[in-house]
N, C-alpha and C positions, 0 to 999 in steps of 0.2 A: 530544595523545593521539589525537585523532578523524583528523586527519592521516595520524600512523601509522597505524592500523587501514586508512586508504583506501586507502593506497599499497599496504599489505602486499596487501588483498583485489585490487587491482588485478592486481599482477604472479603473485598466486598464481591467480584463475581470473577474464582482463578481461570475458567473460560474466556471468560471476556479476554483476560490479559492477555490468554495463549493468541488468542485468534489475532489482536492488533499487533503484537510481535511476529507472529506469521504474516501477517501482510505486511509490516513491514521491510523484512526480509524478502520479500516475491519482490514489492517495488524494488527495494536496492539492488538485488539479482539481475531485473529487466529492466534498469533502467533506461539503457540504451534503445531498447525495442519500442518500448513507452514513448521516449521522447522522440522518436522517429516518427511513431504514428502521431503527435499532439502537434508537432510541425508539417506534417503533409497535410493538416485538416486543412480545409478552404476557412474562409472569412466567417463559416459559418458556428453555431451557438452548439450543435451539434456532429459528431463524428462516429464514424461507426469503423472500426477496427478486426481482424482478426488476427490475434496474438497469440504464438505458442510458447507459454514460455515453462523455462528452468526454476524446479524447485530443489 
């Protein structure tokens, strides 16, 4: 099923695909730095972070 979905997203915008695979590669990369900052947030709805991270 995840297959089809790649191929379909592929031939329907190959940008698209590159860029979600790039992000997901940067998330995997920082994950640690990510989840550092999403656990120092307060209680609150909003967080404002800066992160240098590894590509």
């Amino acid at each position: 099923m995840a297959d089809a979905g790649r191929h379909l997203l592929v031939a329907a915008n190959p940008l698209f695909a590159y860029e979600i695979v790039e992000g997901a590669r940067l998330m995997v990369k920082n994950r640690d730095k990510i989840a550092k900052c999403r656990n120092a947030r307060p209680k609150a709805d909003v967080v404002t972070c800066k992160i240098t991270v590894s590509m």
